[in-house]
N, C-alpha and C positions, 0 to 999 in steps of 0.2 A: 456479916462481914464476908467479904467475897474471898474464898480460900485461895492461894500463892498457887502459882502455876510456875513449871519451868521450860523454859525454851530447850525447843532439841532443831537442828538443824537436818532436813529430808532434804538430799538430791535426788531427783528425778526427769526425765526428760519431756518436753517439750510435746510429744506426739499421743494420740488421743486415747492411745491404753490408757498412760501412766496419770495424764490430767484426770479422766476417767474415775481410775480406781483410787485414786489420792484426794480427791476431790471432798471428800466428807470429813476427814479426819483432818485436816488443814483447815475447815473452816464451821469447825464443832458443829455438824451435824449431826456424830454421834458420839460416843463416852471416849474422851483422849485418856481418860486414867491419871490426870495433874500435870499432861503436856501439853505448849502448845507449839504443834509441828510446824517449823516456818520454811516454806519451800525454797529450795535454791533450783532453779529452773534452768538447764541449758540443754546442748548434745549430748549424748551418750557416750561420745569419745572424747568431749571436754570432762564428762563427769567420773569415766576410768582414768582420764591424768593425774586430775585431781587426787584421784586415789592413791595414788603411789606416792601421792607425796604428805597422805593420811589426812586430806582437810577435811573431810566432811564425816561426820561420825555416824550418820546411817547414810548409805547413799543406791542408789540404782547403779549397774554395772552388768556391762556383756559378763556373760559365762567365761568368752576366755581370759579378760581381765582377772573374773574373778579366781579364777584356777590359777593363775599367776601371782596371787595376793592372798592365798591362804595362810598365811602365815601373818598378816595384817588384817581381816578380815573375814569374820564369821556370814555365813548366808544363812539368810532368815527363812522359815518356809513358808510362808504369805510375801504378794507380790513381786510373783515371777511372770513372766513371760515366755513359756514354753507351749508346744503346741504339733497341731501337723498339719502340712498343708501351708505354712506359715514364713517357708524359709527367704533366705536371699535369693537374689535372680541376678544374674549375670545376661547384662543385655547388652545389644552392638545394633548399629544401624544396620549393617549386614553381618552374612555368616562370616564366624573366623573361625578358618579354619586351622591356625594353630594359636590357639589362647595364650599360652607360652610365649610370643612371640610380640604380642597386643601391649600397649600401653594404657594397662585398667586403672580406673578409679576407683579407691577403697574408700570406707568410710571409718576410715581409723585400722593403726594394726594393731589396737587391744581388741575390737570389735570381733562379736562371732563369724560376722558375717566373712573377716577375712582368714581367722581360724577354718572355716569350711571349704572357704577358695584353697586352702592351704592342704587340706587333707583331701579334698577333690584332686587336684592337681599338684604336686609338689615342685613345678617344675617352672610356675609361675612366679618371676620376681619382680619384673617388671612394672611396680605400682605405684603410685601418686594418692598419699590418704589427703585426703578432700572431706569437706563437711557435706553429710549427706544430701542436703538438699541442691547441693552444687554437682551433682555427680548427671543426672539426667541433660542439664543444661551443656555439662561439658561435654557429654557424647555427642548430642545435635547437634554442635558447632562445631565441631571435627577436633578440639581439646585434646579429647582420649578418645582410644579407639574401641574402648568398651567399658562398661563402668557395671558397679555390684551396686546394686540397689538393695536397700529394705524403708518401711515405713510405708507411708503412703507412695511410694514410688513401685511400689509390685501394684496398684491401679491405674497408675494413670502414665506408664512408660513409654503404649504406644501413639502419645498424647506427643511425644515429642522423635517420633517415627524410628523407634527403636523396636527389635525385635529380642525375643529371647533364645540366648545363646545355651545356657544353661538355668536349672530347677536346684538349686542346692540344697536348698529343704528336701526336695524328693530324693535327689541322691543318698540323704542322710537316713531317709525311711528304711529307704531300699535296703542300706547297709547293715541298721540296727537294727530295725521294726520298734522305736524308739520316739518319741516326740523329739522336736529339736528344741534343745535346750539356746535359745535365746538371749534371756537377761535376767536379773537376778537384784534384790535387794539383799543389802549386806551391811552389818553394823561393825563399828570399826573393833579392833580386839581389846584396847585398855582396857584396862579392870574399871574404870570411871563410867564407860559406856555399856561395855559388855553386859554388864550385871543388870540393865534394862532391856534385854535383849526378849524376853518372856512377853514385857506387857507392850513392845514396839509392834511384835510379830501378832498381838491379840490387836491390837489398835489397826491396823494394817487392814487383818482379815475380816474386821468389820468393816470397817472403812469401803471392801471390792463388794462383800454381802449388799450394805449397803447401796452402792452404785447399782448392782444388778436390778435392787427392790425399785429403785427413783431414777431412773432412766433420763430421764428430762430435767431434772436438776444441776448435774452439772454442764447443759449443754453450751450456756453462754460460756464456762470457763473456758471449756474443752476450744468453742470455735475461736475466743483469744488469743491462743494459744497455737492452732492448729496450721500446719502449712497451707495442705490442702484443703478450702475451705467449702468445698461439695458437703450437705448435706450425708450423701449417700457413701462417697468418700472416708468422710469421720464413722461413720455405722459400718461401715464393712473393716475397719480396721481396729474398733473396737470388737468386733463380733471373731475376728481371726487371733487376735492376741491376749484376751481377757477371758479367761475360761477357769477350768475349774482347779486346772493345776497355780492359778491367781491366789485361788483361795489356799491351799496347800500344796506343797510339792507332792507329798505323797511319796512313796516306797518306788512308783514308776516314776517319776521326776527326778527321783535321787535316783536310778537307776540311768537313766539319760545321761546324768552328771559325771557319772564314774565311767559309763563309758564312753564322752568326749575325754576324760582325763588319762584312760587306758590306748585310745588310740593317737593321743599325743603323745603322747609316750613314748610306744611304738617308733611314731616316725622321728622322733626324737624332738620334736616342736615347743615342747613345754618342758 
């Protein structure tokens, strides 16, 4: 007799990290532990609204989402997305010379990428959030006057003859010596959920173990799924965002965390 499994519901988004490292545990290639993870797949800034309004009981979530919903939502430490080298890019058909002044495209204001616009610059308000994949498009056609990219949009930006204005990942190096804290999986806080918070985070970090061992397994999900659908494109974006702070945040990942939460702080942003 085949043992009772229970449903738990994973958001995650849409881009080749997260299909990637999710990819084995949603479709029992390795030990769920009596779940079976049923993906809720969207943006990343559909999947922080989401959160505030508590729907989804593990979910993926920017950092600064998540530092906004601590008090609803615990972070796992498998299946982050932190990293260096990795950040936003603030790109413009030409130089602008006062950013302040531009009409950019975000890709959400829970998103990190616009918490770093925001501690880069304080002076920028000018913004239009937009779904990430619409942000490249709108700069080329004169839309906006500059847009913050992440995802596969840091390869293929000057695809649509944009240059880079600003490195906000690099800024962020510069400032900490710190990986840029990214994004984040987080289980919701009820005591109904929470208390499987142990074997979600075990299921998880096999689950990226796993991807790393079979490489080529999840590749049809991944191109599915994938905006950009360049071979080389999907590899360089899993190779930039899927590492080892995936598998656990680690004491420097938590280090990252506290100090995006200290320098909002600071400027009073959070």
């Amino acid at each position: 007799m085949k043992n009772e499994t229970e449903d738990i519901v994973i958001g995650f988004s849409s881009c080749p990290n997260d299909t990637f490292a999710f990819h084995a545990m949603i479709h029992h290639l390795i030990e769920t532990k009596g779940f079976d993870f049923i993906p809720y797949i969207d943006d990343v800034e559909a999947l922080n609204q989401k959160a505030f309004k508590g729907l989804l009981p593990v979910t993926k979530l920017s950092f600064y989402a998540y530092l906004l919903l601590k008090d609803r939502y615990t972070i796992l430490d498998s299946g982050s997305a932190l990293g260096f080298g990795c950040g936003p890019l603030l790109v413009a058909k030409s130089d602008l010379k006062h950013p302040e002044d531009a009409r950019i495209a975000v890709p959400g204001i829970y998103t990190t990428a616009y918490m770093l616009l925001r501690l880069w610059n304080p002076e920028i308000w000018n913004v239009i959030p937009v779904r990430f994949d619409r942000i490249l498009p709108g700069v080329q056609s004169g839309e906006f006057d500059a847009g913050l990219i992440i995802h596969e949009g840091r390869f293929v930006y000057n695809e649509y003859d944009c240059m880079k204005i600003a490195d906000l990942g690099e800024w962020w190096e510069s400032e900490t010596n710190l990986p840029i804290p990214l994004g984040c999986i987080a289980i919701r806080n009820d005591s109904e959920t929470l208390c499987r918070k142990q074997t979600v985070e075990s299921v998880i970090r096999h689950s990226v173990t796993y991807a790393f061992g079979h490489r080529d397994v999840s590749r049809d999900f991944i191109r599915s799924h994938a905006q950009e659908l360049d071979d080389t494109v999907i590899e360089n974006h899993i190779s930039l965002y899927v590492n080892d702070f995936t598998v656990s945040l680690g004491e420097t990942g938590m280090r990252s965390i506290r100090k995006a939460e200290e320098m909002l702080r600071c400027r009073n942003i959070l």
